[in-house]
PDB file of N, H, CA, C and O in Angstrom:
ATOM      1  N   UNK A   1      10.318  -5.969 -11.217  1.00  0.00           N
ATOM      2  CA  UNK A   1       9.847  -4.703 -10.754  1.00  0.00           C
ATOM      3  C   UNK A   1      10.731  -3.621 -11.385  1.00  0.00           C
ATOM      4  O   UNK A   1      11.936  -3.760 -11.593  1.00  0.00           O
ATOM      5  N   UNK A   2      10.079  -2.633 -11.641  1.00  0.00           N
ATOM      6  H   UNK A   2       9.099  -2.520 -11.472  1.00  0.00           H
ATOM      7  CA  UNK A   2      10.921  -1.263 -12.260  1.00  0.00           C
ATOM      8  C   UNK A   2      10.348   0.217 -11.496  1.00  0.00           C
ATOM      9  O   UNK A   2       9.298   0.513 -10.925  1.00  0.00           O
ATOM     10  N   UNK A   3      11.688   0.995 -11.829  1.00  0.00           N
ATOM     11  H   UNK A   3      12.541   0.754 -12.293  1.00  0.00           H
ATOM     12  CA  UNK A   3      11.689   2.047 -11.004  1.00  0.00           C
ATOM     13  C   UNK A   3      11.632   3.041 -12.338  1.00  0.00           C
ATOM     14  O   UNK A   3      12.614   3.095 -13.079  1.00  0.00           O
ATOM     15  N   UNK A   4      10.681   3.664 -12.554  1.00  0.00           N
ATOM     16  H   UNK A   4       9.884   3.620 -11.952  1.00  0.00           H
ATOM     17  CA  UNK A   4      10.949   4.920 -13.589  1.00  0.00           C
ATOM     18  C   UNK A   4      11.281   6.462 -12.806  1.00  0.00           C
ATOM     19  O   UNK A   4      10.937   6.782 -11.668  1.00  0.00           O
ATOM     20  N   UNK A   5      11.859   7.077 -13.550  1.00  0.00           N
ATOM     21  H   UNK A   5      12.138   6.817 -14.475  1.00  0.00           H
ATOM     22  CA  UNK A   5      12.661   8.027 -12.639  1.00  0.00           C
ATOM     23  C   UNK A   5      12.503   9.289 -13.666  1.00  0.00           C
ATOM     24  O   UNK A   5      13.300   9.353 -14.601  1.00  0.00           O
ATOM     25  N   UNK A   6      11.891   9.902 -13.577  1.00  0.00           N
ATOM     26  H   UNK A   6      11.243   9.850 -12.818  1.00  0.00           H
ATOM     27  CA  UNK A   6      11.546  11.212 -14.540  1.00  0.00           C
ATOM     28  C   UNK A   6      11.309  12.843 -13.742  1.00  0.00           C
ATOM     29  O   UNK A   6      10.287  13.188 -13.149  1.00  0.00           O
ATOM     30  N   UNK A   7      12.279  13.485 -13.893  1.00  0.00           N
ATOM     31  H   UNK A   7      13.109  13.205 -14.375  1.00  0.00           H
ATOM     32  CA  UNK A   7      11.572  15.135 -13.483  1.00  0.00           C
ATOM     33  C   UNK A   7      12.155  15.079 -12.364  1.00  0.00           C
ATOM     34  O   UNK A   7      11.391  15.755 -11.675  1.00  0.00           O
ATOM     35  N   UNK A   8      13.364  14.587 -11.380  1.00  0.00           N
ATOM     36  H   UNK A   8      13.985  14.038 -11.940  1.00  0.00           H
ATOM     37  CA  UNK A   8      13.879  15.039 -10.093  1.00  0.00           C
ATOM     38  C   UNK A   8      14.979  14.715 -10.629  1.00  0.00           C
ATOM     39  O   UNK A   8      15.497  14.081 -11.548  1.00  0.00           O
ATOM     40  N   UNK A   9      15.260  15.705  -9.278  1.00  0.00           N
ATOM     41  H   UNK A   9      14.839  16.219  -8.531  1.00  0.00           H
ATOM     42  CA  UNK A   9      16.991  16.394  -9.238  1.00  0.00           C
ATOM     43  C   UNK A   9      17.263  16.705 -10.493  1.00  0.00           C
ATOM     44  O   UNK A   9      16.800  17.704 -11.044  1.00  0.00           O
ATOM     45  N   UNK A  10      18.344  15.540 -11.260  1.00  0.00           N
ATOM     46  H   UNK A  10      18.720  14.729 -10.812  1.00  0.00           H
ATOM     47  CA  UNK A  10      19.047  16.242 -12.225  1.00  0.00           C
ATOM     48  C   UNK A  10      18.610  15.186 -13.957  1.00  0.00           C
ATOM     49  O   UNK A  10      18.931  15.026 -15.134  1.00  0.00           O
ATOM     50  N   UNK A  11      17.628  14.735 -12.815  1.00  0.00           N
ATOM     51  H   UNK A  11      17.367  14.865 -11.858  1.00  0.00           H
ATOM     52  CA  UNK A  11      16.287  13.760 -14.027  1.00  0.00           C
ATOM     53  C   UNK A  11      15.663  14.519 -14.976  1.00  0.00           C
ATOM     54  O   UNK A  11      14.692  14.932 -14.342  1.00  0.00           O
ATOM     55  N   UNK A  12      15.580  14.959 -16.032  1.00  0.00           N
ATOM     56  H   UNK A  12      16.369  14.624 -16.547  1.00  0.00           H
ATOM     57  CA  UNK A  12      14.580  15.436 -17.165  1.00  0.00           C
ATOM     58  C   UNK A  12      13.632  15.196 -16.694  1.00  0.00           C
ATOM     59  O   UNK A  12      13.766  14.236 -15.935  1.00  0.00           O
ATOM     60  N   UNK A  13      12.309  15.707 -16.740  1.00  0.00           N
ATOM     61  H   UNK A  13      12.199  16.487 -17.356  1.00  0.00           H
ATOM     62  CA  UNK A  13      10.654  15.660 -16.763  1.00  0.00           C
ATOM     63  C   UNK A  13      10.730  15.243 -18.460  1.00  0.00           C
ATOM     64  O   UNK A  13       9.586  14.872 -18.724  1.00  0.00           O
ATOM     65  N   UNK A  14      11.477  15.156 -19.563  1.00  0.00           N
ATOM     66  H   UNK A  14      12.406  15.457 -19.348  1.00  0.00           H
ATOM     67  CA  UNK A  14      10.882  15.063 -20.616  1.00  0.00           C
ATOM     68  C   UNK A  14      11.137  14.071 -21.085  1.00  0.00           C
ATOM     69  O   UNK A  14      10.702  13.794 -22.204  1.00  0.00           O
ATOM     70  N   UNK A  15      12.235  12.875 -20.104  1.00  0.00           N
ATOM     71  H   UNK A  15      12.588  13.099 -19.195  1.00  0.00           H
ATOM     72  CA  UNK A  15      13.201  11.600 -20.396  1.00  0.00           C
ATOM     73  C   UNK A  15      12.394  10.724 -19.392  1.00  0.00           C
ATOM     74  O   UNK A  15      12.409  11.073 -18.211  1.00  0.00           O
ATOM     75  N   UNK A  16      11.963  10.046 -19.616  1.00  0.00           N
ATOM     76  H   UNK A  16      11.951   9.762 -20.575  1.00  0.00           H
ATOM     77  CA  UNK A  16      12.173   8.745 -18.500  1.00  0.00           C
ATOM     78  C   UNK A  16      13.339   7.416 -18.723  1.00  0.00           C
ATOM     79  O   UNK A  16      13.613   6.856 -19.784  1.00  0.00           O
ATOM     80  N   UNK A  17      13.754   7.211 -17.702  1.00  0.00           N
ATOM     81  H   UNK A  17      13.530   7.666 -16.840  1.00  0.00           H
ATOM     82  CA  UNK A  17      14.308   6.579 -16.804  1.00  0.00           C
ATOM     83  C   UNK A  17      14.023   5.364 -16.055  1.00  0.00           C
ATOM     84  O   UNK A  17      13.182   5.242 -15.165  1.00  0.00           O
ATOM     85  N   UNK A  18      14.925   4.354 -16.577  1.00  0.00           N
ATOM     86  H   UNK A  18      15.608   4.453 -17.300  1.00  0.00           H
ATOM     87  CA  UNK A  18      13.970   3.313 -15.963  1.00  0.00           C
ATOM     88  C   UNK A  18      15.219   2.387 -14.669  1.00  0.00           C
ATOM     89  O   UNK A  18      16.068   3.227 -14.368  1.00  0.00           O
ATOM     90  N   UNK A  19      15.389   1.587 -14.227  1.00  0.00           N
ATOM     91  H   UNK A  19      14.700   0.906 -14.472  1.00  0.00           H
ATOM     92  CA  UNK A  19      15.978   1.208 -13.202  1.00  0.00           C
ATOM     93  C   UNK A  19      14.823  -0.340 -12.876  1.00  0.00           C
ATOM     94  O   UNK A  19      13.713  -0.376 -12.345  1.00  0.00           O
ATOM     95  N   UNK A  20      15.685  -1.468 -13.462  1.00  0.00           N
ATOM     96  H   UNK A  20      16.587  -1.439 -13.893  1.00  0.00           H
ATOM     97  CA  UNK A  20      14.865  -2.591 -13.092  1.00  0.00           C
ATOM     98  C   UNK A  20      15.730  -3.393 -12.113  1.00  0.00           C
ATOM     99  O   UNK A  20      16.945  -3.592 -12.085  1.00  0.00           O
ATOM    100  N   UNK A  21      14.618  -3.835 -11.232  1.00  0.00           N
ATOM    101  H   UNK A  21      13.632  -3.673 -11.255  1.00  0.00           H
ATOM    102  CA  UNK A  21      15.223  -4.472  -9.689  1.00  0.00           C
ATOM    103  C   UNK A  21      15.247  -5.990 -10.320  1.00  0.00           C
ATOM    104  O   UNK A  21      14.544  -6.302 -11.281  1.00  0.00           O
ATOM    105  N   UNK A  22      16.084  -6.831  -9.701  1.00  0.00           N
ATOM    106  H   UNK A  22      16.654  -6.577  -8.920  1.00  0.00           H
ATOM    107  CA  UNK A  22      15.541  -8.271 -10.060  1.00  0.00           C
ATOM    108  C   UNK A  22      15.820  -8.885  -9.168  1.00  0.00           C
ATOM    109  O   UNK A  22      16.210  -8.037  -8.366  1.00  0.00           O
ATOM    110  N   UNK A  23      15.915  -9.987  -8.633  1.00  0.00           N
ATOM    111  H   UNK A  23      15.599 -10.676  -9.285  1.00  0.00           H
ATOM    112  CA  UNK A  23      15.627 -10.939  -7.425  1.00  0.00           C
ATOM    113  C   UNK A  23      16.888 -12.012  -7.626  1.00  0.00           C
ATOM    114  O   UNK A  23      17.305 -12.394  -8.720  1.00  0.00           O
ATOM    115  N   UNK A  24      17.383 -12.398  -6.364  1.00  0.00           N
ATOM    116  H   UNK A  24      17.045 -12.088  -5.476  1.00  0.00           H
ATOM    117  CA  UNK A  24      17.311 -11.929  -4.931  1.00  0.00           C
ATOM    118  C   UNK A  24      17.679 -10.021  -4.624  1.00  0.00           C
ATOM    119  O   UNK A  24      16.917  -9.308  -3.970  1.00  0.00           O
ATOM    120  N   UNK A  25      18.826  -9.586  -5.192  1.00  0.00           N
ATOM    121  H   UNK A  25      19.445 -10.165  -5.723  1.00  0.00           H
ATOM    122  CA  UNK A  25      19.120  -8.410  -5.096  1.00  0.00           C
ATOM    123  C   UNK A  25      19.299  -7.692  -6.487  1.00  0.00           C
ATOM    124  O   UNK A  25      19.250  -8.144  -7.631  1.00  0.00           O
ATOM    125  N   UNK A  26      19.502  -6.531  -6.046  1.00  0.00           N
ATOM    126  H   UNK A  26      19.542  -6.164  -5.116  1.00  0.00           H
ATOM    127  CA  UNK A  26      20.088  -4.853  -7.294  1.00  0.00           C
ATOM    128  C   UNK A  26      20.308  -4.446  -6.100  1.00  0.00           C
ATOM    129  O   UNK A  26      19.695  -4.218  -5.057  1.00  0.00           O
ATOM    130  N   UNK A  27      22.188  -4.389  -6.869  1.00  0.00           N
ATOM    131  H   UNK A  27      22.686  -4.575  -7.716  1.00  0.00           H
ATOM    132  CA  UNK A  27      23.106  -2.904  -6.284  1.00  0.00           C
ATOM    133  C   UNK A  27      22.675  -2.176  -7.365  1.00  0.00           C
ATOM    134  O   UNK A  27      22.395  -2.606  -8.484  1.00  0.00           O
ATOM    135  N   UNK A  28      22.621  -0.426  -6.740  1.00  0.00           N
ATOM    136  H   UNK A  28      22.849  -0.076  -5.831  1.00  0.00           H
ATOM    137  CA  UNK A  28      22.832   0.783  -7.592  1.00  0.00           C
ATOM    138  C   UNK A  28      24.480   1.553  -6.932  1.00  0.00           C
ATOM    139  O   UNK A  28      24.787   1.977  -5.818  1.00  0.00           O
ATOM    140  N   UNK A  29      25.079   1.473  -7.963  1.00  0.00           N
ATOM    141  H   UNK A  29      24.829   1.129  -8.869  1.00  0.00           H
ATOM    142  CA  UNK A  29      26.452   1.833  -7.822  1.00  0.00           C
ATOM    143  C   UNK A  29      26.711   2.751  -9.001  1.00  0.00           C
ATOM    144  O   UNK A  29      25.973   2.729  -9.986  1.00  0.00           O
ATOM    145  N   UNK A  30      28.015   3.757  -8.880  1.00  0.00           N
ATOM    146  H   UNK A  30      28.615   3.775  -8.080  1.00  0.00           H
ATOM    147  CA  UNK A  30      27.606   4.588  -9.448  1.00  0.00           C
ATOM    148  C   UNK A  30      28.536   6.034  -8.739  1.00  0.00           C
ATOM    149  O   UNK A  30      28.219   6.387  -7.603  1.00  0.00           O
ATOM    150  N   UNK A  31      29.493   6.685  -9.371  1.00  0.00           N
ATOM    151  H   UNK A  31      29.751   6.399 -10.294  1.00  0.00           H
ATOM    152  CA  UNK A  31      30.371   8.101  -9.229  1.00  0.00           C
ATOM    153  C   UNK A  31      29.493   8.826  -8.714  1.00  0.00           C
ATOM    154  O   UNK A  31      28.295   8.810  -8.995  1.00  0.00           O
ATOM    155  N   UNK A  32      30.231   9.756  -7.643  1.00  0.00           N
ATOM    156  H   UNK A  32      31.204   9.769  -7.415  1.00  0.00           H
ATOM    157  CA  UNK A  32      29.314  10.342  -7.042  1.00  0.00           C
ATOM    158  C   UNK A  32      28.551  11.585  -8.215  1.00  0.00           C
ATOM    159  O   UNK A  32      29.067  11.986  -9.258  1.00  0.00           O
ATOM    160  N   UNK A  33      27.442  11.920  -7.742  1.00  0.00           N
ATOM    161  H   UNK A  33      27.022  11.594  -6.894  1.00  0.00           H
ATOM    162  CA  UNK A  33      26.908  12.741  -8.849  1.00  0.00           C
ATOM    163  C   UNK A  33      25.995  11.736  -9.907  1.00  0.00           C
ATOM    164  O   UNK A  33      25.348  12.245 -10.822  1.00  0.00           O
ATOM    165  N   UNK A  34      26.012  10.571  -9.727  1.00  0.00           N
ATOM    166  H   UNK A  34      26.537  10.157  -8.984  1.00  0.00           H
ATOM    167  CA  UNK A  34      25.431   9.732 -10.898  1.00  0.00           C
ATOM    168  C   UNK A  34      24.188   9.619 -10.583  1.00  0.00           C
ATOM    169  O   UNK A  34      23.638   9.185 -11.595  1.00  0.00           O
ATOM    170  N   UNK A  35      22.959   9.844  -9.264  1.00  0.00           N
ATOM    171  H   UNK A  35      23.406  10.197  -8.442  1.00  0.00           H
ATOM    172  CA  UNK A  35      22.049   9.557  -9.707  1.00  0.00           C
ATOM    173  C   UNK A  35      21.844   8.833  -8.552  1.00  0.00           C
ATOM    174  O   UNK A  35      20.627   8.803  -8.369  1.00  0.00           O
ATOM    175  N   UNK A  36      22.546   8.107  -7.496  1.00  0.00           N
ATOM    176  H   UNK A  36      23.535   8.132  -7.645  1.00  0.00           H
ATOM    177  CA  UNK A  36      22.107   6.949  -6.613  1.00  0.00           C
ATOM    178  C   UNK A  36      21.151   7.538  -5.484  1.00  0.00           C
ATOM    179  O   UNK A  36      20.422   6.715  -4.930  1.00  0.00           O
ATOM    180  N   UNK A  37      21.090   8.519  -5.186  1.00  0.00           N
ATOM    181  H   UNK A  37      21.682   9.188  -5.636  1.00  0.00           H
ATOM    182  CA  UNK A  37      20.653   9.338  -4.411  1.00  0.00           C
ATOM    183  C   UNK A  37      18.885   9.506  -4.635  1.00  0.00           C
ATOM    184  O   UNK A  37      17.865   9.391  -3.957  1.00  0.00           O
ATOM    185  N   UNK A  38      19.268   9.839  -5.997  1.00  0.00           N
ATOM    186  H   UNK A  38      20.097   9.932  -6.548  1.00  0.00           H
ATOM    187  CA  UNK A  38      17.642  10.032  -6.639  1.00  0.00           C
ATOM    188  C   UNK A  38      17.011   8.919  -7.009  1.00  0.00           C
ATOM    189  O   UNK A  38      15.784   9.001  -7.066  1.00  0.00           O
ATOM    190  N   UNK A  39      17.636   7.642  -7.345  1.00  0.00           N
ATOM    191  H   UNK A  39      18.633   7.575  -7.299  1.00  0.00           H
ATOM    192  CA  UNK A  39      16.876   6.050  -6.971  1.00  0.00           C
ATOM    193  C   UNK A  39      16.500   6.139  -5.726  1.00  0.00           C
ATOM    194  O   UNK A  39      15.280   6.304  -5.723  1.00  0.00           O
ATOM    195  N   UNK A  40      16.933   6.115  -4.634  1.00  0.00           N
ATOM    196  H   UNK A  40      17.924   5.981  -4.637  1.00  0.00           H
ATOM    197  CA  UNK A  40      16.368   6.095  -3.086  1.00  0.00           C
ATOM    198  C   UNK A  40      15.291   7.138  -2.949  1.00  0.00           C
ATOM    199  O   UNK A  40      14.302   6.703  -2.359  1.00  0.00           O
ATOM    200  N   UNK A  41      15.199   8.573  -3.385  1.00  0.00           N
ATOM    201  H   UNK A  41      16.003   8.926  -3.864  1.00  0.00           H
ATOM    202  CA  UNK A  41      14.048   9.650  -3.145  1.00  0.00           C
ATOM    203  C   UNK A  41      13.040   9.079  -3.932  1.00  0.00           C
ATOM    204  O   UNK A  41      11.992   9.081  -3.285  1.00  0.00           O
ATOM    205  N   UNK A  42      12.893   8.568  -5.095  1.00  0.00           N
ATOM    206  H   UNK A  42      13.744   8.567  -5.621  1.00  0.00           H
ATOM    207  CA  UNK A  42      12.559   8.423  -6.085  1.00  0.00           C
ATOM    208  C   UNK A  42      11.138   6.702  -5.480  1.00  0.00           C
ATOM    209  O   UNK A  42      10.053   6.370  -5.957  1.00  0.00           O
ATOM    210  N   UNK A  43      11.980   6.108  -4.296  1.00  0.00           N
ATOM    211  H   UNK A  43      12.862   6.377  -3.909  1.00  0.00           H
ATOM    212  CA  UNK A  43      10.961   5.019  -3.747  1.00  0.00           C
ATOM    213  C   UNK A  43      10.024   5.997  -2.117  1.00  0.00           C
ATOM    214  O   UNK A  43       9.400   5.428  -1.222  1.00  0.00           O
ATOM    215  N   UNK A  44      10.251   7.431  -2.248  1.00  0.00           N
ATOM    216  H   UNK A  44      10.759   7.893  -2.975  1.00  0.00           H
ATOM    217  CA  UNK A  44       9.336   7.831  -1.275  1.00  0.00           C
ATOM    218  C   UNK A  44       8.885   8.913  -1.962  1.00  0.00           C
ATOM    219  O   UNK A  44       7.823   9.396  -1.570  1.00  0.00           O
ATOM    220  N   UNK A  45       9.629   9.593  -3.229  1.00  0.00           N
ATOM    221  H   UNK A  45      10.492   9.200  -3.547  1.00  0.00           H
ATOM    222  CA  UNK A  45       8.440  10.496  -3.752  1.00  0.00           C
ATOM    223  C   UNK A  45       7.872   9.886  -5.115  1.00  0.00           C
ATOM    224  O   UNK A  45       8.417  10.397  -6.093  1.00  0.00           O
ATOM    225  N   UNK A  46       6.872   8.880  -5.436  1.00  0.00           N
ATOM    226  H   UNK A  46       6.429   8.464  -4.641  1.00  0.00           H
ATOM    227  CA  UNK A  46       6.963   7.870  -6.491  1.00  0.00           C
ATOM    228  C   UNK A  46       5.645   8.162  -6.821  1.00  0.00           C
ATOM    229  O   UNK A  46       4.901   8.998  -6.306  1.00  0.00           O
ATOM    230  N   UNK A  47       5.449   7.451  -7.659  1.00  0.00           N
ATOM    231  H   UNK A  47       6.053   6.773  -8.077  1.00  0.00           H
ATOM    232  CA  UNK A  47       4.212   6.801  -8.198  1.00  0.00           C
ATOM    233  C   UNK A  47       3.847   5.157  -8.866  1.00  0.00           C
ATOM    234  O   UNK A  47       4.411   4.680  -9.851  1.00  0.00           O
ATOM    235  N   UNK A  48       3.207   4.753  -8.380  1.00  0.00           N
ATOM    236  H   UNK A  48       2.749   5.140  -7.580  1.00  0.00           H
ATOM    237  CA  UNK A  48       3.148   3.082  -8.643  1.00  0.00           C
ATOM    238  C   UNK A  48       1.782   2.982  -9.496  1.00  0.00           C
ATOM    239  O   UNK A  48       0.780   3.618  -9.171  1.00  0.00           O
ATOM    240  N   UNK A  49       1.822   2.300 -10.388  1.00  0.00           N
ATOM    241  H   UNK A  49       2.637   1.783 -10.652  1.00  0.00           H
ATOM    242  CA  UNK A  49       0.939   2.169 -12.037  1.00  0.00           C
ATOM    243  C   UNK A  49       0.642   0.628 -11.809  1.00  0.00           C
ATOM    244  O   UNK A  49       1.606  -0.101 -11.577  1.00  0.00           O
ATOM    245  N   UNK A  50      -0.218   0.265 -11.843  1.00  0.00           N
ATOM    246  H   UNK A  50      -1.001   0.858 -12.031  1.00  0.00           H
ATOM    247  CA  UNK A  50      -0.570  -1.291 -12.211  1.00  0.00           C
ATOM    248  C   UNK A  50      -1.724  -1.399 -13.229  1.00  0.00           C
ATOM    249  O   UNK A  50      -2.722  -0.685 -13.130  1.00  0.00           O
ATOM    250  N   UNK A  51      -1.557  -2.344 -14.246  1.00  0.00           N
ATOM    251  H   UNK A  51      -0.746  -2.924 -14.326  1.00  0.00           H
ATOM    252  CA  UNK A  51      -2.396  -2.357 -15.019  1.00  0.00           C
ATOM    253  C   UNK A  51      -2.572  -3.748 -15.535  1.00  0.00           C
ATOM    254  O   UNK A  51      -1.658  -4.436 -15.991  1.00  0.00           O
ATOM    255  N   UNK A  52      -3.497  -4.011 -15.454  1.00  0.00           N
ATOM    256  H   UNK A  52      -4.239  -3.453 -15.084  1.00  0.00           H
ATOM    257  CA  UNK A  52      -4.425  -5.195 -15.399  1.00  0.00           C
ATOM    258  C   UNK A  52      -5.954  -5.327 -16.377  1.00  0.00           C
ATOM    259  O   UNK A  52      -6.707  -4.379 -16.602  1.00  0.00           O
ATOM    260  N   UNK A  53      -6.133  -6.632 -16.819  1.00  0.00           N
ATOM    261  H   UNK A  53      -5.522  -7.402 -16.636  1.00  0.00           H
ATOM    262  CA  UNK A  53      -7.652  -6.785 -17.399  1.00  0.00           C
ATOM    263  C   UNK A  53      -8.460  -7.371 -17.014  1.00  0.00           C
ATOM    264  O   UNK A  53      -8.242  -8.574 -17.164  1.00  0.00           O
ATOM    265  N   UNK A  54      -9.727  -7.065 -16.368  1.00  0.00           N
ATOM    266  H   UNK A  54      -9.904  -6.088 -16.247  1.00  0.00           H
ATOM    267  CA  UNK A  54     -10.480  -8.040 -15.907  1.00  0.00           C
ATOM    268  C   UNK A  54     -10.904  -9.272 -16.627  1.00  0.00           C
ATOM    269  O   UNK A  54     -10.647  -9.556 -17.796  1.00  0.00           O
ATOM    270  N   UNK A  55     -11.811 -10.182 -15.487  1.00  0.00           N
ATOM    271  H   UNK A  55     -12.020  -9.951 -14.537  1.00  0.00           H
ATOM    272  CA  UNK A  55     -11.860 -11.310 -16.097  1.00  0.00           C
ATOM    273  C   UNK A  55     -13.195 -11.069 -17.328  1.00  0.00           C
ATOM    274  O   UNK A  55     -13.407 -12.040 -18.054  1.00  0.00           O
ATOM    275  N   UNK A  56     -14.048  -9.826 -17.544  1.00  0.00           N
ATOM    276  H   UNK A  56     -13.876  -9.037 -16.954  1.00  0.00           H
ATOM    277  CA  UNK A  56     -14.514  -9.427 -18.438  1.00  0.00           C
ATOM    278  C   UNK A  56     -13.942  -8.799 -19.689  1.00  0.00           C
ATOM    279  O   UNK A  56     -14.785  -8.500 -20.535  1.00  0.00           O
ATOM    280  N   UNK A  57     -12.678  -8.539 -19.976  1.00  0.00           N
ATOM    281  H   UNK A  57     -11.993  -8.782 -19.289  1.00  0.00           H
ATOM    282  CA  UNK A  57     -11.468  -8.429 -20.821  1.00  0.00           C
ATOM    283  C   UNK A  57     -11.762  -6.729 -20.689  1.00  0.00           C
ATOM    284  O   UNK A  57     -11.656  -6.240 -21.814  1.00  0.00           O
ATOM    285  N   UNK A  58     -12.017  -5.938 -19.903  1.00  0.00           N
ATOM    286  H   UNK A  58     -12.103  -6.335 -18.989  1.00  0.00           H
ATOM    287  CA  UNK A  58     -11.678  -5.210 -19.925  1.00  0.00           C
ATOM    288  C   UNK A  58     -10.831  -3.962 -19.276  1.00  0.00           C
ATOM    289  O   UNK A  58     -11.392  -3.280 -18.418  1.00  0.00           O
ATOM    290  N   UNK A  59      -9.701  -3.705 -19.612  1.00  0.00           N
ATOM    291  H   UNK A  59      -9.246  -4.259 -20.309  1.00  0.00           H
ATOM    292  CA  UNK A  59      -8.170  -3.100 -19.028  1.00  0.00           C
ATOM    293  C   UNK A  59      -8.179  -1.847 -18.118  1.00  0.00           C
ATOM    294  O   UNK A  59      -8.642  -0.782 -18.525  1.00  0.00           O
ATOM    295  N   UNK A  60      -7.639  -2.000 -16.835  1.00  0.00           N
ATOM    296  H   UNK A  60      -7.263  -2.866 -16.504  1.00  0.00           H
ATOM    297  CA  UNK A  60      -8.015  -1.249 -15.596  1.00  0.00           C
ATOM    298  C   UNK A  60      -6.850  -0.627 -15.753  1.00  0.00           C
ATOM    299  O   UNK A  60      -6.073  -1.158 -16.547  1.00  0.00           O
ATOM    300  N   UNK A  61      -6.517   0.326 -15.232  1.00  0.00           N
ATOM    301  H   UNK A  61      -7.148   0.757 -14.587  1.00  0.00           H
ATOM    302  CA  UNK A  61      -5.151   1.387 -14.525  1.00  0.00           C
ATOM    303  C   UNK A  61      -5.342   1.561 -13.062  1.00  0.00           C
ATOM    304  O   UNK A  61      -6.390   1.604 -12.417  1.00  0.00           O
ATOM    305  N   UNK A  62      -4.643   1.612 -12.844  1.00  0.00           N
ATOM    306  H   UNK A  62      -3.792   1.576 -13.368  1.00  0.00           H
ATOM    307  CA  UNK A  62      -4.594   2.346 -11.218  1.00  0.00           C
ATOM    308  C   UNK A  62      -3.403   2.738 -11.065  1.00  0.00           C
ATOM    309  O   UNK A  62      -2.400   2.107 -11.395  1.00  0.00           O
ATOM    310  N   UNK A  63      -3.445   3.874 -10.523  1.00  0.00           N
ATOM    311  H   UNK A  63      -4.260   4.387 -10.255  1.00  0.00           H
ATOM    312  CA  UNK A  63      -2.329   4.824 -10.024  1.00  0.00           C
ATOM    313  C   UNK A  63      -2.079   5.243  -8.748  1.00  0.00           C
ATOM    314  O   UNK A  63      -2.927   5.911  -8.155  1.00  0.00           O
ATOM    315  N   UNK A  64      -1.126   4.975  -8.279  1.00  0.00           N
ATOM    316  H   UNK A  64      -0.437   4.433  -8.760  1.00  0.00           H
ATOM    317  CA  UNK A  64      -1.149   5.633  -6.925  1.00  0.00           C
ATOM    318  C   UNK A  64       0.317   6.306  -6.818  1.00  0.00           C
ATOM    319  O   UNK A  64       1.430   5.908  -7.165  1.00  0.00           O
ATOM    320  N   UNK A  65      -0.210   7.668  -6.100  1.00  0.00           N
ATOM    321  H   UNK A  65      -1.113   7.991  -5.818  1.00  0.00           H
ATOM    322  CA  UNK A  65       1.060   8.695  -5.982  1.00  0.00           C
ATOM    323  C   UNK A  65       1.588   8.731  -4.488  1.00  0.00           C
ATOM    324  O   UNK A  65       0.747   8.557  -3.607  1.00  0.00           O
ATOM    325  N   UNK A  66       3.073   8.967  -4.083  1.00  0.00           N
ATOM    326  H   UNK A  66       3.756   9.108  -4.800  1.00  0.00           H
ATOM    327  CA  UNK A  66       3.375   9.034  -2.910  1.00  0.00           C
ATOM    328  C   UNK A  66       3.890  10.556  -2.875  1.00  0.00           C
ATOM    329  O   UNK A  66       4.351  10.920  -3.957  1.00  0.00           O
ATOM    330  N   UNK A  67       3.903  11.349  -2.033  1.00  0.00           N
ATOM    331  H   UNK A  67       3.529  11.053  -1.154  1.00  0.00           H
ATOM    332  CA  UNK A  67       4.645  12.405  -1.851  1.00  0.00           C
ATOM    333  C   UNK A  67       5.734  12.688  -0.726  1.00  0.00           C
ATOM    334  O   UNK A  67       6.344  13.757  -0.712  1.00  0.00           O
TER     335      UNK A  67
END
């Protein structure tokens, strides 16, 4: 799973940012000022992308935004 992080706080809108979780856990650690703050806002003001092909081969998007 990945967290892209673009356009808050002290995030560029013109950079993305990526932040990949992996299993069992991800620490985000990190000087204060680095950013840990805006990983946590970043899983309630988000947007989640899945993209997939049907079994007719043809490639779906879906987007969903949180605010």
């Amino acid at each position: 799973m990945q967290l892209l992080i673009k356009g808050i706080r002290s995030f560029s809108p013109e950079n993305v940012n990526v932040v990949e979780f992996f299993r069992p856990l991800t620490l985000i650690v990190g000087q204060n000022g680095a950013g840990k703050t805006v990983a946590h806002e970043t899983e309630v003001k988000g947007q989640i992308k899945l993209r997939f092909v049907t079994s007719s081969g043809q490639p779906v998007v879906v987007v969903r935004s949180f605010s």
